[in-house]
KEKE-3310 file (N, C-alpha, C; in steps of 0.2 Angstrom, whole numbers, plus 5000, padded with zeros to 4 digits):
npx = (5114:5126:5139:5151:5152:5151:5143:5139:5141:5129:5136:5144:5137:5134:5136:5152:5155:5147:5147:5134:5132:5124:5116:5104:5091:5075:5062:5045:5034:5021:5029:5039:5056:5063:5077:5084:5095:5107:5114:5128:5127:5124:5115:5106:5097:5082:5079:5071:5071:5065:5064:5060:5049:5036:5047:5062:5072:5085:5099:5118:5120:5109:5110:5119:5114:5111:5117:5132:5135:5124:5113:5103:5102:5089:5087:5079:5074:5058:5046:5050:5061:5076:5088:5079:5069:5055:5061:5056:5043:5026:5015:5005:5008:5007:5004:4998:5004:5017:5017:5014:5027:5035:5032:5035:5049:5052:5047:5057:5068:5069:5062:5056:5048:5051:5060:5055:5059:5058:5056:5045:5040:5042:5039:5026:5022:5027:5019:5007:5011:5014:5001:4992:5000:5002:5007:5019:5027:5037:5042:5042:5052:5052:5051:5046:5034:5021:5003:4996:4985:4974:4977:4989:4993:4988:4995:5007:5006:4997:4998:5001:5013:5022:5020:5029:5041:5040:5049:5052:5042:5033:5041:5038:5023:5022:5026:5015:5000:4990:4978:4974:4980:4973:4974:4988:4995:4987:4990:5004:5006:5000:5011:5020:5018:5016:5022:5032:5049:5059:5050:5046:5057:5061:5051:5049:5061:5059:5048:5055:5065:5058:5054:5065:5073:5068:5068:5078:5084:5096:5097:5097:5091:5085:5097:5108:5099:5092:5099:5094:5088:5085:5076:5065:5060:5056:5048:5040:5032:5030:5021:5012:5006:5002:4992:4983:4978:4986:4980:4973:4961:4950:4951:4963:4963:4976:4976:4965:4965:4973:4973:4976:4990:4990:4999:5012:5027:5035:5046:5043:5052:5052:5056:5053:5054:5048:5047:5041:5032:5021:5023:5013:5006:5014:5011:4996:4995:5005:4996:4985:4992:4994:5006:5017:5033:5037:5049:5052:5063:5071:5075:5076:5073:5064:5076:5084:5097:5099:5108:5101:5091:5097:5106:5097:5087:5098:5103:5090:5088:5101:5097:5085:5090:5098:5092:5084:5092)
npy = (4801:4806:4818:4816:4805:4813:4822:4837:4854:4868:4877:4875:4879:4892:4907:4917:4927:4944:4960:4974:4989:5000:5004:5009:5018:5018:5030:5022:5029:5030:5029:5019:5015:5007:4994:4995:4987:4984:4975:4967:4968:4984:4988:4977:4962:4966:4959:4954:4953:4941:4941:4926:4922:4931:4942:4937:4944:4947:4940:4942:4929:4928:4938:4929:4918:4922:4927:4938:4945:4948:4952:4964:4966:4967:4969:4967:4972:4969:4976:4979:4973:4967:4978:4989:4999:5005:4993:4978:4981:4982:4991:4997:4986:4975:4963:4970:4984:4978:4976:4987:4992:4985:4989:5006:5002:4998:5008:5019:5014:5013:5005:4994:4980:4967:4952:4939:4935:4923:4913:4902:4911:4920:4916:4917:4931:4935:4929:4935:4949:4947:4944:4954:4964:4960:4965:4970:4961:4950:4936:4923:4917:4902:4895:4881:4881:4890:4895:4903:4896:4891:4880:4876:4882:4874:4862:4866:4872:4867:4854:4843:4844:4840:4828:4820:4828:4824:4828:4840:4847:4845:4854:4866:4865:4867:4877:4883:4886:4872:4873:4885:4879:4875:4885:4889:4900:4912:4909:4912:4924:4930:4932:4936:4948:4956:4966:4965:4964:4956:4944:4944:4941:4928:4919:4921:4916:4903:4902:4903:4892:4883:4885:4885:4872:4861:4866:4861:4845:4841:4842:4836:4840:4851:4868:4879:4894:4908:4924:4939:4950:4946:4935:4941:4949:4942:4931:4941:4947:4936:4928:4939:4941:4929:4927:4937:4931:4935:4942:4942:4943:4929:4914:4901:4911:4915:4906:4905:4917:4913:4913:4927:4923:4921:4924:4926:4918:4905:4896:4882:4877:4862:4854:4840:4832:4845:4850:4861:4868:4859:4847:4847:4859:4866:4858:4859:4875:4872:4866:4876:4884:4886:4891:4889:4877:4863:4858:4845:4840:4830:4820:4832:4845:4863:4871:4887:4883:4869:4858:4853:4860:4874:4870:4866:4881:4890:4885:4887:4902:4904:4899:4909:4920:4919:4917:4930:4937)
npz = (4987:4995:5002:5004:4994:4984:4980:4973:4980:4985:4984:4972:4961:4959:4956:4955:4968:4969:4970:4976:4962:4966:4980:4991:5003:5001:5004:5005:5010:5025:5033:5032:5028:5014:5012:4997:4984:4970:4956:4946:4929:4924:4912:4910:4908:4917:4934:4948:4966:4977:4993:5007:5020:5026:5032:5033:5024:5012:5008:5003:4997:4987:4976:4968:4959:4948:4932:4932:4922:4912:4918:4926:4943:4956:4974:4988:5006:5011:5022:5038:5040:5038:5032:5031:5037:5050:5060:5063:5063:5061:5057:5045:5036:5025:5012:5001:5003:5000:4988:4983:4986:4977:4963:4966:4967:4955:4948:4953:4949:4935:4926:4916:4910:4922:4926:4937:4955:4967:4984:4993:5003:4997:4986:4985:4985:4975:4963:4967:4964:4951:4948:4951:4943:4929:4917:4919:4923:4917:4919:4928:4940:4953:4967:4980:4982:4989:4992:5004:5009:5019:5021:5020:5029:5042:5040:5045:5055:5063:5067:5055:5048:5061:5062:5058:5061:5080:5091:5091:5086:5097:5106:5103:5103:5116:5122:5122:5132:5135:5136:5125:5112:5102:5092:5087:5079:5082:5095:5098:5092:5102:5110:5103:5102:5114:5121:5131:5127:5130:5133:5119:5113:5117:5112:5100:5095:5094:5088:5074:5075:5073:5060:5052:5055:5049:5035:5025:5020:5023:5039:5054:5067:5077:5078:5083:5092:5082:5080:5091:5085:5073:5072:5081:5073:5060:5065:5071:5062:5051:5056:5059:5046:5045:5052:5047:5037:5024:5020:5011:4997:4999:5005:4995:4984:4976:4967:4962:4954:4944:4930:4927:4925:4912:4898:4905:4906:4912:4928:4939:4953:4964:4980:4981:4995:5002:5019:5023:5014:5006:4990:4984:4983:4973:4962:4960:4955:4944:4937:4935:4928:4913:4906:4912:4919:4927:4939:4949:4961:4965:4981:4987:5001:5007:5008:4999:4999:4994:4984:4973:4970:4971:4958:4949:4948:4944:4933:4925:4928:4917:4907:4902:4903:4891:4881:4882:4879)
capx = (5121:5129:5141:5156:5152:5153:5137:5141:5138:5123:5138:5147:5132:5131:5141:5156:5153:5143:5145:5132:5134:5121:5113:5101:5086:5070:5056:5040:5026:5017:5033:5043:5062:5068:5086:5086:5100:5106:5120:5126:5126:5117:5110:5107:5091:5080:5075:5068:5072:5060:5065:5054:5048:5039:5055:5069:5077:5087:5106:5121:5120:5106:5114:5123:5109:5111:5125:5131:5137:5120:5107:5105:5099:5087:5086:5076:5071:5052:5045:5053:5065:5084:5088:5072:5066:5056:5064:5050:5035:5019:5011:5004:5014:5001:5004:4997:5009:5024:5015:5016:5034:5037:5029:5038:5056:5051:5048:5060:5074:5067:5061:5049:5048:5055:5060:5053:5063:5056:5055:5043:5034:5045:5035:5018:5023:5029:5014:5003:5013:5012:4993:4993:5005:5006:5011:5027:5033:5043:5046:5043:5057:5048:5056:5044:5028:5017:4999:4994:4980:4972:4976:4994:4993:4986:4999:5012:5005:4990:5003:5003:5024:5022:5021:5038:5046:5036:5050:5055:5036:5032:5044:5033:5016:5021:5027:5010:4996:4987:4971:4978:4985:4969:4977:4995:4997:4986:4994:5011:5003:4998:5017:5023:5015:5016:5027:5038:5054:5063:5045:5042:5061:5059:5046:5053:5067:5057:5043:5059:5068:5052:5055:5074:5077:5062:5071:5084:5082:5100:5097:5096:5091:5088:5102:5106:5096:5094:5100:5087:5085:5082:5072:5061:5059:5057:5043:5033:5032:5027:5013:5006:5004:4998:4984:4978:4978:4991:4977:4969:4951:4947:4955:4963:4963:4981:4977:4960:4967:4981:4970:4981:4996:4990:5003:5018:5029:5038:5049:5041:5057:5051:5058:5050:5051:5048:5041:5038:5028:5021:5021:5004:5006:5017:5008:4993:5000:5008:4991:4982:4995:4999:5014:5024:5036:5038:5055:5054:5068:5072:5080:5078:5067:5062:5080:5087:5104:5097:5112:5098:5087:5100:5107:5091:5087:5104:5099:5083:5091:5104:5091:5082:5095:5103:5085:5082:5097)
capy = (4801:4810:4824:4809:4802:4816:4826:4845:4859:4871:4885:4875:4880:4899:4915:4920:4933:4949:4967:4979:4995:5005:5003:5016:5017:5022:5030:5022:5031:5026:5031:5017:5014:5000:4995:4990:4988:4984:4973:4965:4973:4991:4989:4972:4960:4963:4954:4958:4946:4943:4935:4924:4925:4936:4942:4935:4948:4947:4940:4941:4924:4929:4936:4925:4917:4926:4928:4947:4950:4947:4951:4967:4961:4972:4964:4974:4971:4972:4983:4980:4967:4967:4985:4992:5002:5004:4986:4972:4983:4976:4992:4998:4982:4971:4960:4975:4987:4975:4973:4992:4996:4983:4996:5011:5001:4999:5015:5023:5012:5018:4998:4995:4978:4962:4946:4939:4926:4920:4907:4900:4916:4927:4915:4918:4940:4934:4927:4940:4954:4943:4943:4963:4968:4952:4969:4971:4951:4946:4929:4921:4907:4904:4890:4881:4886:4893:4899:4905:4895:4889:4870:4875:4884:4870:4858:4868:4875:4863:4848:4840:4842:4838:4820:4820:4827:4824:4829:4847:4849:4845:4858:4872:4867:4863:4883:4887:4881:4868:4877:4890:4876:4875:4890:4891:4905:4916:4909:4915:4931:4933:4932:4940:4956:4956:4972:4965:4961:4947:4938:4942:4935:4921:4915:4920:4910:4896:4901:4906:4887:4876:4883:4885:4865:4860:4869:4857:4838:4838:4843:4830:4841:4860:4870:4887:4898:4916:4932:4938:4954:4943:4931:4945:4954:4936:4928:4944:4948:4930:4926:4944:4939:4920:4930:4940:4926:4935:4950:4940:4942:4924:4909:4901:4917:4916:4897:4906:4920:4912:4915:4931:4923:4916:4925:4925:4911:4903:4888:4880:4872:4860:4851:4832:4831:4852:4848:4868:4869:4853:4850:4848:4866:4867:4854:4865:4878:4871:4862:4882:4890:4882:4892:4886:4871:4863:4855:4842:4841:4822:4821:4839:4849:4867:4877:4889:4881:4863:4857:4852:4868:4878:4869:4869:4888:4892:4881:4893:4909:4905:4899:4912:4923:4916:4917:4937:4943)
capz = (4987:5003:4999:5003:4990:4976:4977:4974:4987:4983:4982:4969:4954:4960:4954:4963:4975:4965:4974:4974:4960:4969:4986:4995:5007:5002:5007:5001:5013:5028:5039:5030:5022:5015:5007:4990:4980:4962:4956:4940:4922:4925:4909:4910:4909:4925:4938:4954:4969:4982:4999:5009:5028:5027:5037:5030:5022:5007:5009:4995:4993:4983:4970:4964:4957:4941:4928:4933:4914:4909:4923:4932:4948:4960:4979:4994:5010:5013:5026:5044:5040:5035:5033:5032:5045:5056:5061:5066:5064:5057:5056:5040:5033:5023:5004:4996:5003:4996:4981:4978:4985:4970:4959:4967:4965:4947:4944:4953:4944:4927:4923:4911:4914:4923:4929:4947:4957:4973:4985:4998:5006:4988:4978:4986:4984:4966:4960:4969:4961:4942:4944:4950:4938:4922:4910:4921:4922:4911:4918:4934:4944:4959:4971:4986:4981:4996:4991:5007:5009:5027:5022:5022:5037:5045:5038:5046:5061:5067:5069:5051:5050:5068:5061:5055:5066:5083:5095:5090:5085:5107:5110:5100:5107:5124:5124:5124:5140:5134:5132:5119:5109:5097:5087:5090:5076:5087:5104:5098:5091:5110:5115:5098:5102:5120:5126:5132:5124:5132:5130:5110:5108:5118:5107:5092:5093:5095:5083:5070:5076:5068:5053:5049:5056:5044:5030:5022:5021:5027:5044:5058:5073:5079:5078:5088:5091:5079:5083:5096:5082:5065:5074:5082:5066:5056:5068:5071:5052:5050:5061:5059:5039:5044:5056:5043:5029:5018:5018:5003:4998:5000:5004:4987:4980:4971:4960:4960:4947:4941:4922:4927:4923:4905:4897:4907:4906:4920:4933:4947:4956:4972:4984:4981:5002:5007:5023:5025:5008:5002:4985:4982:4980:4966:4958:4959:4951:4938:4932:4934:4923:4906:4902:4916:4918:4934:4939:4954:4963:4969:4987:4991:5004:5003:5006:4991:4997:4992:4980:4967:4968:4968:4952:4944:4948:4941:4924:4923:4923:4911:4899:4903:4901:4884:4877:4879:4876)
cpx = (5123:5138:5151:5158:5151:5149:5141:5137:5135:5129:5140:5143:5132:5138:5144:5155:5153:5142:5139:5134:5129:5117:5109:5097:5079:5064:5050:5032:5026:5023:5039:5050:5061:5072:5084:5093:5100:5114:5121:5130:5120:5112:5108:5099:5087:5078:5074:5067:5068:5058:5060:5054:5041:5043:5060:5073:5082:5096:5110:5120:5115:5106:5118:5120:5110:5118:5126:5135:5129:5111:5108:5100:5096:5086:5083:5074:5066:5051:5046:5057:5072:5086:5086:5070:5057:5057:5056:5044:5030:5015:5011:5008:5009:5005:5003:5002:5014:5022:5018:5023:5036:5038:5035:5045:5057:5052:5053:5065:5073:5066:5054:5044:5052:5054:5057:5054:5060:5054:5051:5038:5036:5040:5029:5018:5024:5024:5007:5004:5012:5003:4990:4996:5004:5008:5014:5032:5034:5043:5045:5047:5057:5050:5050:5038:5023:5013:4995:4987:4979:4975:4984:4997:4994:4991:5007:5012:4999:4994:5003:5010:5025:5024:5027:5043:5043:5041:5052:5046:5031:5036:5041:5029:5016:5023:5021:5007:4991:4978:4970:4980:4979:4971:4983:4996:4994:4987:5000:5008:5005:5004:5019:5023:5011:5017:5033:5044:5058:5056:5046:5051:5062:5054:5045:5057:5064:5052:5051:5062:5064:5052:5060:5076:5072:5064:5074:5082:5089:5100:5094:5092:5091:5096:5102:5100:5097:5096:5093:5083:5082:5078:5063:5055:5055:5049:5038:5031:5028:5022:5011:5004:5000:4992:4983:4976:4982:4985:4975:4962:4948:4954:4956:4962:4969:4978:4970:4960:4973:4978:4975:4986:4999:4995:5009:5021:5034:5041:5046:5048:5055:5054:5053:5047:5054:5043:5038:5032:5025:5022:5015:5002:5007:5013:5003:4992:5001:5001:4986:4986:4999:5005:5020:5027:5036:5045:5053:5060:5069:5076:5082:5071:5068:5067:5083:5093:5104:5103:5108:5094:5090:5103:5101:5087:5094:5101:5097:5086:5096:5101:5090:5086:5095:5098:5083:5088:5098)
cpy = (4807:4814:4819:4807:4803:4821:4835:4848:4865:4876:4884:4877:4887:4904:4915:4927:4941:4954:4971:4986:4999:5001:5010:5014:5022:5023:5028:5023:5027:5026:5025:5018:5009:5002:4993:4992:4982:4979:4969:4969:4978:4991:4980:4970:4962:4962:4956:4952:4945:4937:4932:4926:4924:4938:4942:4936:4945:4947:4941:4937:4924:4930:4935:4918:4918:4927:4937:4951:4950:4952:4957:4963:4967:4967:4970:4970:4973:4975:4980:4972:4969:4972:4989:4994:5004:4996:4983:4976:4982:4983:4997:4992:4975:4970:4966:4982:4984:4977:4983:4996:4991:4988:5001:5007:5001:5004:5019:5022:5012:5009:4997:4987:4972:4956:4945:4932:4928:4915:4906:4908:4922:4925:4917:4926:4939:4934:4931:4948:4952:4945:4952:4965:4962:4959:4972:4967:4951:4937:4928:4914:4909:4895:4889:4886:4884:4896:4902:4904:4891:4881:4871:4877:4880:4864:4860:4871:4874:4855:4842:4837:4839:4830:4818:4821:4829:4828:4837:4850:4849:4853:4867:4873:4867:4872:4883:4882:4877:4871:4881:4885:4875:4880:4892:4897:4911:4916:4913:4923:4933:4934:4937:4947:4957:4964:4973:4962:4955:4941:4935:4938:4931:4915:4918:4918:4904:4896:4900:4896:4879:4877:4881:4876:4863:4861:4861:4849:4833:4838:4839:4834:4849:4862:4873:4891:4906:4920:4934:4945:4951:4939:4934:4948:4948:4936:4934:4945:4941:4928:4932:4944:4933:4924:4932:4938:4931:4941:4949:4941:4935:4917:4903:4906:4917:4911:4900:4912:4918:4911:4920:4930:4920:4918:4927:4917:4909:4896:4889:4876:4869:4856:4844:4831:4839:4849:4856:4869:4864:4853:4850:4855:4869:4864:4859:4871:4880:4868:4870:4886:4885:4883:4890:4877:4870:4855:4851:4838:4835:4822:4829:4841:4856:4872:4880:4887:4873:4863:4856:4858:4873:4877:4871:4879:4892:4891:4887:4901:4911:4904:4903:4917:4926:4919:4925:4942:4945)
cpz = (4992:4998:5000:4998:4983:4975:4977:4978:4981:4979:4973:4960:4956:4958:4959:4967:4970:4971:4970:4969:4963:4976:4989:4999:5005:5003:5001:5007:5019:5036:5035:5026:5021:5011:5000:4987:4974:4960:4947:4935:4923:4919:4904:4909:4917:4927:4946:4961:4975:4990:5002:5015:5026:5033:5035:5031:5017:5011:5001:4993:4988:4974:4968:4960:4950:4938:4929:4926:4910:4913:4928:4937:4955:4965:4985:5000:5013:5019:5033:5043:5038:5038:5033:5038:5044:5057:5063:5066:5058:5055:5048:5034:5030:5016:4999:4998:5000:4990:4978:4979:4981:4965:4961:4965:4958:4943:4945:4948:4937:4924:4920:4911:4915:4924:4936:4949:4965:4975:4992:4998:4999:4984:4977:4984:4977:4962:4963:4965:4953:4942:4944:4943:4931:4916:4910:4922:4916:4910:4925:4935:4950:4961:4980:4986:4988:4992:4994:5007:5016:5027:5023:5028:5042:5047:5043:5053:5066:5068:5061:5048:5056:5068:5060:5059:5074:5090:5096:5087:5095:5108:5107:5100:5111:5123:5126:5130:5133:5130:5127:5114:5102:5091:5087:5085:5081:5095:5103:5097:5097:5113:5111:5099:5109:5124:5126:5130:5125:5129:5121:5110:5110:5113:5101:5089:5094:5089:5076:5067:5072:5064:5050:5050:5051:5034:5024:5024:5023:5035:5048:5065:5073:5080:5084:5088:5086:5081:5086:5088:5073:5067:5078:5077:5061:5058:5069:5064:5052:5053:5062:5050:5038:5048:5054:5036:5025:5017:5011:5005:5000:5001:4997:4982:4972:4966:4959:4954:4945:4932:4922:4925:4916:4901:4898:4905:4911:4921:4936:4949:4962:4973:4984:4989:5006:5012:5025:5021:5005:4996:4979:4978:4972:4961:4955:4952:4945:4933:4931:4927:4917:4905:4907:4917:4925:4936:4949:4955:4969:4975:4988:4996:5002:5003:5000:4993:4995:4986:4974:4964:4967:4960:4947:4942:4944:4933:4921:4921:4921:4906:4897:4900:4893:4881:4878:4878:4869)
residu = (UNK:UNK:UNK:UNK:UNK:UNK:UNK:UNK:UNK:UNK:UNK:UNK:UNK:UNK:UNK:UNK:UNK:UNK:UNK:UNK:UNK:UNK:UNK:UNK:UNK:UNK:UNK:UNK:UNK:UNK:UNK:UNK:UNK:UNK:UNK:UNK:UNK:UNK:UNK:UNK:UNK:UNK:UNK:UNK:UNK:UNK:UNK:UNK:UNK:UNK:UNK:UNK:UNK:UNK:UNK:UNK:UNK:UNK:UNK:UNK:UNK:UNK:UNK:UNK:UNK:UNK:UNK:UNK:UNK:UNK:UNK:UNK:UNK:UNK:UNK:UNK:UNK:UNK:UNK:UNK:UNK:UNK:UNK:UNK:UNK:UNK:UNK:UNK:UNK:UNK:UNK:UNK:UNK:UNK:UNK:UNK:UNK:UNK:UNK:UNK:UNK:UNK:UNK:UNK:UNK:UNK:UNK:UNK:UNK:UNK:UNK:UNK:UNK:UNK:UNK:UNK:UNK:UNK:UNK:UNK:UNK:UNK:UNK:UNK:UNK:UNK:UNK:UNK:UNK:UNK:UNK:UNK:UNK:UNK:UNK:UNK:UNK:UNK:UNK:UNK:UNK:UNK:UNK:UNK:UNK:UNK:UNK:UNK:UNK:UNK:UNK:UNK:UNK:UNK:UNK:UNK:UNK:UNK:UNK:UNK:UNK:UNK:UNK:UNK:UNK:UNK:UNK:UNK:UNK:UNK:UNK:UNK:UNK:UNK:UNK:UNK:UNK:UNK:UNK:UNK:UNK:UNK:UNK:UNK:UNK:UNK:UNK:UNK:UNK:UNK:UNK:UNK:UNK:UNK:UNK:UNK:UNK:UNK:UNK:UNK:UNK:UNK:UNK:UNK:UNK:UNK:UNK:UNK:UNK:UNK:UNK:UNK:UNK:UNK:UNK:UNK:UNK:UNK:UNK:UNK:UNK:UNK:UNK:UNK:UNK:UNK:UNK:UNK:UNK:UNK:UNK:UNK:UNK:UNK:UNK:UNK:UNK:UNK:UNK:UNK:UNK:UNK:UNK:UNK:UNK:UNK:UNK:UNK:UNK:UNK:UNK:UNK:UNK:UNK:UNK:UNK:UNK:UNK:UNK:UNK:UNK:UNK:UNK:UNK:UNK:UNK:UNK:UNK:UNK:UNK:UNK:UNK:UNK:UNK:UNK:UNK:UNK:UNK:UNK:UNK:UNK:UNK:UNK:UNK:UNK:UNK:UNK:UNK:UNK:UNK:UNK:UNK:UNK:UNK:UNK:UNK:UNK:UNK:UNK:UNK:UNK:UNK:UNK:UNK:UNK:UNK:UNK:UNK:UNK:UNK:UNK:UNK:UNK:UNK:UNK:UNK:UNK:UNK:UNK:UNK:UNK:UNK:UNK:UNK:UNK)
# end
């Protein structure tokens, strides 16, 4: 059903527009800041919200997610992304570093423990952080599951999606020479972290442009281009994460300990056609970890503004919600 003919907009299931009660920048080592901030009920359930990318960065539309008489809501921008400084930098900035400015966020904000919502590269940091931490989750709603495994990679960055969409998949290998083209995560690399400035954001707008049109199953076509600074920030983050496998021990690592997650309880929400995430993944997953539910999401791909996924993520933590209050 086309939006003509009645279907509701992702906005119309989401909380009206939620301000921060506190916002700061802080330092957690290693030279870094990042922002986090706090919104909601201060003394509310919490949840800890964890954008994708890696890059992204955390927007409002986030929280609204959440019911804010119910739910404090903590949202951050991992290490050189959003308002985290230093901007686009890679160094010292590894899965295990996020994992423990979790921790530090936790601790500073006097949380004993929480909820963990993320989606796509949030969920793969989610369910890394659940299997570190499982006797500080509360409850994972995790949206677009990504496990950071080479088969995804491949799927995504060896011409798999390429299939689907063949003409905007040309326009991403043909940047590189023909002979580089056997590793395109390590060709761009070779551009991403160049020097030279105009280079990396020429071809972070174009690494950036494969994902973002890929996203949503409404989308007919590339858009615009990013801002040359989120796309910069975005694309090196991201392909200095997929060059070092996610800084896992092994590949298969996460659905290899997901026994860690035997006493959590959890949503899987996917997109039926993510072409960024298949959902082979979620499936996965869901068949590793008994306590979770897994919700497929008919006519939708992998955006959190998907009309359906946003409904069903709503759904989850008012359940969720009702049920620990």
């Amino acid at each position: 059903m086309d939006k003509a003919a009645g279907q509701k907009s992702a906005a119309s299931y989401l909380y009206p527009r939620i301000d921060p009660f506190d916002q700061r920048m802080l330092s957690v080592g290693d030279g870094h800041t990042v922002y986090v901030e706090q919104c909601g009920n201060p003394d509310g359930l919490p949840v800890v919200v964890l954008h994708g990318g890696p890059g992204g960065g955390c927007s409002p539309s986030m929280r609204r997610y959440f019911d804010p008489a119910i739910y404090r809501i903590v949202l951050f921008d991992q290490r050189g992304c959003g308002r985290s400084r230093p901007h686009a930098s890679v160094t010292d900035n590894t899965t295990w570093h996020l994992v423990r400015d979790i921790e530090l966020i936790r601790e500073t904000l006097g949380i004993d423990k929480w909820a963990v919502f993320g989606g796509s590269w949030g969920a793969t940091l989610a369910l890394i952080y659940a299997e570190a931490h499982p006797d500080r989750t509360l409850h994972l709603i995790l949206r677009g599951v990504f496990l950071l495994t080479q088969a995804e990679l491949d799927w995504f960055y060896a011409g798999g999606a390429g299939r689907f969409w063949p003409d905007l998949w040309r326009r991403f290998e043909t940047m590189i020479p023909e002979d580089e083209r056997d590793d395109l995560i390590a060709a761009y690399h070779r551009r991403l972290f160049s020097g030279d400035m105009m280079t990396e954001t020429r071809f972070a707008r174009v690494w950036t442009l494969w994902e973002n049109t890929l996203a949503s199953i409404d989308n007919d076509g590339p858009g615009g281009d990013s801002p040359a600074e989120y796309a910069r920030a975005f694309a090196r983050l991201e392909n200095h994460y997929f060059t070092n496998k996610g800084f896992l021990e092994h590949d298969g690592q996460i659905l290899a300990q997901a026994d860690r997650l035997a006493g959590i309880t959890g949503l899987i929400v996917q997109g039926r056609y993510d072409m960024i995430c298949p959902p082979i993944s979620a499936d996965a997953l869901h068949r590793a970890w008994p306590k979770s539910t897994l919700k497929m999401v008919p006519r939708a791909g992998h955006a959190l503004s998907e009309p359906g996924i946003s409904a069903a993520l709503v759904a989850e933590t008012d359940r969720f919600g009702r049920a620990s209050a």
